[in-house]
C-alpha positions as CSV (number, residue, x, y, z in Angstrom):
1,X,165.0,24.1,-184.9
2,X,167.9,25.2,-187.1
3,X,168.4,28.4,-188.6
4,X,169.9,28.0,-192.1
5,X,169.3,31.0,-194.0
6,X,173.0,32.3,-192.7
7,X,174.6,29.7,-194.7
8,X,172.5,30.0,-197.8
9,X,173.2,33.4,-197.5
10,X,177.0,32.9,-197.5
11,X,177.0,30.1,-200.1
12,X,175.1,32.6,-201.8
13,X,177.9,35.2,-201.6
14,X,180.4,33.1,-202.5
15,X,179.0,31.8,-205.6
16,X,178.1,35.4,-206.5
17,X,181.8,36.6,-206.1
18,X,183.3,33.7,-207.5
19,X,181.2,34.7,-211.0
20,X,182.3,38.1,-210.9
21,X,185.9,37.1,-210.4
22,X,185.5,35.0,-212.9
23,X,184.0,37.9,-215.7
24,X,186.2,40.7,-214.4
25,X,189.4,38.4,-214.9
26,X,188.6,37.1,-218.2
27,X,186.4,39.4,-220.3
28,X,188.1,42.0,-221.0
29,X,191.6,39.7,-220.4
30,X,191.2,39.0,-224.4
31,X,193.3,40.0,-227.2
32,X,193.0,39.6,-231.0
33,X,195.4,37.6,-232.9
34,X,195.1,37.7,-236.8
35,X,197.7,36.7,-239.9
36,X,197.2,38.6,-242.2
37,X,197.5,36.6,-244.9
38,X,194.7,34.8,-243.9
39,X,192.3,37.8,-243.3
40,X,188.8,37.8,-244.8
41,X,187.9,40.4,-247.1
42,X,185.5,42.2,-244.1
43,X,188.8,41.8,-241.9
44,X,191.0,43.3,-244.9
45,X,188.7,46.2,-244.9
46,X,188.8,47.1,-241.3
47,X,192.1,46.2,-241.1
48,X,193.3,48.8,-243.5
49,X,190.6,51.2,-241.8
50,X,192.1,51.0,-238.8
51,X,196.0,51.4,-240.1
52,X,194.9,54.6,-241.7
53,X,193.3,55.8,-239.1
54,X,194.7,54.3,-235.5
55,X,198.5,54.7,-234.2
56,X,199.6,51.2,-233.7
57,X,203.4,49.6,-232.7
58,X,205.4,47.6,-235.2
59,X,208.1,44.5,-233.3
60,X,210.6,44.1,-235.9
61,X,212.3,40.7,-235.5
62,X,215.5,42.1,-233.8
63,X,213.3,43.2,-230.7
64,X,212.9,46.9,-231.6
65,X,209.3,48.7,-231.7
66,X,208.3,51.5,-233.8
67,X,205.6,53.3,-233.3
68,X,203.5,54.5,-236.8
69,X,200.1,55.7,-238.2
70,X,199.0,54.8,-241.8
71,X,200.2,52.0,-242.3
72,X,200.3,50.0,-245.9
73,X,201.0,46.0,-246.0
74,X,202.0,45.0,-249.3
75,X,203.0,40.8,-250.2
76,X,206.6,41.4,-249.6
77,X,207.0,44.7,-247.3
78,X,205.2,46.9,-244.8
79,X,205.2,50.4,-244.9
80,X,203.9,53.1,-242.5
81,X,204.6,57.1,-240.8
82,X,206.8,57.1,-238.3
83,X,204.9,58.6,-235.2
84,X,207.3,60.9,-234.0
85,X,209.5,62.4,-237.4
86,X,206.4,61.7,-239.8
87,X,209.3,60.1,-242.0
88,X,208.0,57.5,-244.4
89,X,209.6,54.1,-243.3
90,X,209.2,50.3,-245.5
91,X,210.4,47.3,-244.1
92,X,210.5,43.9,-245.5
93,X,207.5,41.7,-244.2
94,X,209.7,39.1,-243.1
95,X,211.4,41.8,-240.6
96,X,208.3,42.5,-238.7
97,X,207.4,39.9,-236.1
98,X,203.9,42.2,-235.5
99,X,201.7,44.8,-235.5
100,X,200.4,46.0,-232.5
101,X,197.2,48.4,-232.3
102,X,195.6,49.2,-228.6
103,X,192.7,50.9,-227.9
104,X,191.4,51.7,-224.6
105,X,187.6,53.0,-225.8
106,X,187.1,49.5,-227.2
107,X,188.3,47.9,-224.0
108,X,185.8,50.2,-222.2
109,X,183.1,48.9,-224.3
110,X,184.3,45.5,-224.1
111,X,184.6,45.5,-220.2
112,X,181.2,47.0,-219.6
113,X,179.4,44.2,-221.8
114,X,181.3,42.0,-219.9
115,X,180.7,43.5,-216.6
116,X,177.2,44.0,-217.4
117,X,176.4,40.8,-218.2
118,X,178.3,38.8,-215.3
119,X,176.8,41.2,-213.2
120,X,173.0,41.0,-214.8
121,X,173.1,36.8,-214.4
122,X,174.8,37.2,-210.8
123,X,172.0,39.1,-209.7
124,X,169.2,37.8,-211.7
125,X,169.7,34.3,-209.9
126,X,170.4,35.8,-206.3
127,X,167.6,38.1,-206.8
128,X,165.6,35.2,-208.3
129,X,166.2,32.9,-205.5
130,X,166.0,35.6,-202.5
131,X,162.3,36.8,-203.9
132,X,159.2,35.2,-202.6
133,X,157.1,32.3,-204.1
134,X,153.7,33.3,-202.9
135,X,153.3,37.3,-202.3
136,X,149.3,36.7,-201.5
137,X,148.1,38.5,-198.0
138,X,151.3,40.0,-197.1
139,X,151.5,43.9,-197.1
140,X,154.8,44.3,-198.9
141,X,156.6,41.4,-201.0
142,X,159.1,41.3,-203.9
143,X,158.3,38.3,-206.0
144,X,160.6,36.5,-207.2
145,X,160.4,37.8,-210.7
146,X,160.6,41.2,-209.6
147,X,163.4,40.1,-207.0
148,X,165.0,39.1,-210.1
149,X,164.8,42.9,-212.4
150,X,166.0,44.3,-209.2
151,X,169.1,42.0,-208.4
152,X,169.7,42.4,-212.5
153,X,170.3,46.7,-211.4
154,X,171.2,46.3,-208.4
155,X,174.7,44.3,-209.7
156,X,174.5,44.4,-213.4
157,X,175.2,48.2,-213.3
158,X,178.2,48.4,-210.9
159,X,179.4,45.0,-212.1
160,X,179.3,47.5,-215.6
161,X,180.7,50.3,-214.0
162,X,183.5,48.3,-213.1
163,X,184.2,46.0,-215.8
164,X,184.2,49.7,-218.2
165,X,187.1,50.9,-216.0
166,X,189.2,48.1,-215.5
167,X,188.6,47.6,-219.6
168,X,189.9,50.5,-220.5
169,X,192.7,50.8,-218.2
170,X,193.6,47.5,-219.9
171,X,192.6,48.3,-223.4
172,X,191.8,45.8,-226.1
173,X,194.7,44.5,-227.9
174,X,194.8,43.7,-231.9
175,X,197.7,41.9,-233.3
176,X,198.5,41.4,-236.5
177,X,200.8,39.0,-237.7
178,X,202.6,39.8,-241.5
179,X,201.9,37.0,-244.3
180,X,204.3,34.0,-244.3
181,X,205.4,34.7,-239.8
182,X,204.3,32.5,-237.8
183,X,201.8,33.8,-234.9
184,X,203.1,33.0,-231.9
185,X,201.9,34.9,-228.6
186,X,205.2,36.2,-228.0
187,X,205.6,39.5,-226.2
C-alpha cells in the first residue's frame, strides 16, 4: 500500500502559499487614478475633503514636486499652502501633471481586508478539506465544518496581521489628474 497523504499535504501547501502570494502582492499593490474633470459629484465631495484636510504632492510638468495642504482646483488653475513656508501658491492647471495624496492608515485598512480575506478562503478550504467526513464513534474529531472556522483563524488572522503591515508600509496612493491632462501612469 501507498501512502499519499505527504503529497496532498504538500500540494496542499503549495496551493495555500501560492494564494497568499498572490493577495499579499496585489491587494494592497493598488492605487487610485482619477481626472478630475471627470469626477462624480460623491467624488468632487471627498475630493475637496480630502485637499482640505490631507497633505498631498503636486508634479508640475517640468518634474518638480511640491508638497501642499488645502488645496483649491478651479477650471483653469490650482491653488494650494505650500507645506513648508505656508505661502499661498496658484499654478495654471495645464502646469500640473498631478496630484499626489498617500496615506498609510488607509493602506493598513486596505491590506488587512485583503489579508484577511486571502487568508480566511486559504484556510477555510484547507481546513475544509483536512476535517473529517464522518466524526460518529471516535472520541475526538474536527468535522469538516468546524475544520473549516478553525483554518478561517488560524490563517485569516495572521494573513490580516500581515497584509495591515505590509499595507501601511506601502500606503494607498490617490492620484489626481487636473481637467484637460491626460492620465498617464507616469511616475
Amino acid at each position: 500500500m501507498r501512502d499519499d497523504s505527504g503529497v496532498k499535504l504538500n500540494a496542499r501547501r503549495r496551493s495555500a502559499t501560492f494564494l497568499l502570494c498572490v493577495g499579499v502582492a496585489f491587494g494592497p499593490a493598488c492605487a487610485h487614478y482619477h481626472n478630475l474633470g471627470s469626477l462624480t459629484e460623491v467624488e468632487t465631495t471627498y475630493f475637496e475633503k480630502r485637499a482640505a484636510e490631507e497633505p498631498f504632492d503636486v508634479v508640475m510638468s517640468d518634474g518638480a514636486i511640491a508638497s501642499g495642504r488645502h488645496l483649491a482646483a478651479g477650471p483653469d488653475s490650482i491653488g494650494w499652502n505650500d507645506a513648508e513656508s505656508d505661502d499661498t501658491v496658484r499654478a495654471a492647471a495645464g502646469d500640473v501633471r498631478r496630484i499626489v495624496f498617500f496615506n498609510r492608515g488607509q493602506g493598513l485598512a486596505d491590506g488587512m481586508l485583503v489579508g484577511f480575506g486571502v487568508g480566511a478562503v486559504v484556510g477555510g478550504v484547507l481546513g475544509y478539506a483536512g476535517g473529517e467526513e464522518d466524526c460518529s464513534g471516535q472520541e475526538f474529531c474536527i468535522d469538516r465544518s468546524f475544520g473549516a472556522v478553525l483554518g478561517v483563524m488560524a490563517i485569516g488572522v495572521p494573513a490580516m496581521v500581515l497584509g495591515g503591515v505590509i499595507g501601511a508600509i506601502k500606503g494607498t496612493t490617490h492620484v489626481y489628474y487636473p481637467a484637460g491632462s491626460e492620465m498617464g501612469h507616469d511616475d
